[in-house]
N, C-alpha and C positions, 0 to 999 in steps of 0.2 A: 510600531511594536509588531513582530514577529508571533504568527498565531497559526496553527493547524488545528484544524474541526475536522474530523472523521464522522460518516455520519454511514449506514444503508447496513450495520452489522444485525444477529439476531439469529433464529434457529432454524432451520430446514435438515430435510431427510436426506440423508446419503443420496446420491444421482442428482439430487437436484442444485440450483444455482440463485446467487445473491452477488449484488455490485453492491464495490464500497467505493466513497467520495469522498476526498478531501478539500477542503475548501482554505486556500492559502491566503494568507496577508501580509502586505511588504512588500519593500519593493526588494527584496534576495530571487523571488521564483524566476525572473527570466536569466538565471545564472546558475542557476540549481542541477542538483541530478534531482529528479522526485522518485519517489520508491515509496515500495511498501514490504512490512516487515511482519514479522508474530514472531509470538512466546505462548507456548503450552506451558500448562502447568508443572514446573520444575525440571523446564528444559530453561535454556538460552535462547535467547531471541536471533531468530533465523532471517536470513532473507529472504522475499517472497519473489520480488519483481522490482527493476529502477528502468527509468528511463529520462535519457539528458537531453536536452534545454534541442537538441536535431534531431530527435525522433529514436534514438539509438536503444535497443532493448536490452535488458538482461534477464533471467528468468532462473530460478533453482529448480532442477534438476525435478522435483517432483513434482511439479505444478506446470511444466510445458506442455502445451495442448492443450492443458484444461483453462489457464487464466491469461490473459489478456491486460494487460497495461497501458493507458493511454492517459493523454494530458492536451488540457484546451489554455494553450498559453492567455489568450484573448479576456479567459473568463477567471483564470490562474487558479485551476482546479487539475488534480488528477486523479482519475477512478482505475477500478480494478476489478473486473469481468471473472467472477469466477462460475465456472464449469463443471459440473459430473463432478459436485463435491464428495468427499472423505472424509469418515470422522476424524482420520488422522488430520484433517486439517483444520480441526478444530482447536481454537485457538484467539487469544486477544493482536486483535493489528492493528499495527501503527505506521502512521503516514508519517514520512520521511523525507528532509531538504538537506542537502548537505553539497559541498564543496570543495575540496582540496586544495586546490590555488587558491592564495588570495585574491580575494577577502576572504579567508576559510571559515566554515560556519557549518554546523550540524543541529538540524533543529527538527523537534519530537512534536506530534501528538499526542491523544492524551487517549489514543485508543479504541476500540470498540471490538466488541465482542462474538465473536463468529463461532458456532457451537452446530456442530452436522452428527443430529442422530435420530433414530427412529421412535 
């Protein structure tokens, strides 16, 4: 069975910083892109950060510099380092496994909630 737990979400003051963790089940992770995503309130759910199964990064445009993406094949978890938070980056995130080539698979968390304000 195919499971993500997010888990390190919660409130801090604008400048300051929070890591979040996902914790994978399955055997899909060592083929995965893993990522992490958000949705503000009565936006679309944005990308934050992926990175594939060789270390390879991608990062949205507003969060470069500040957050950090990283994965421990070994323990088949991936976190997400965030930095010199914003309220604009408040927001529920969701850890993310997904695939293109077969075997294609796209698989959600169930979320946690990151909320930057004074």
């Amino acid at each position: 069975q195919v499971q993500l737990v997010e888990s390190g979400g919660g409130l801090v003051q604008p400048g300051g910083s929070l890591r979040l963790s996902c914790d994978a089940s399955g055997s899909f992770y060592s083929i995965a892109v893993m990522g992490w995503y958000r949705q503000a309130p009565g936006q679309l759910r944005e990308l934050v950060a992926t990175m594939t199964s060789g270390g390879v990064t991608n990062y949205a445009d507003s969060v470069k510099g500040r957050f950090t993406i990283s994965r421990d094949n070994a323990k088949k978890t991936v976190s997400l380092q965030m930095n010199s938070l914003k309220p604009q980056d408040t927001a529920v995130y969701y850890c993310n496994a997904r695939r293109l080539a077969i075997p294609a698979f796209n698989f959600w968390g169930q979320g946690t909630q990151v909320t930057v304000s004074s």
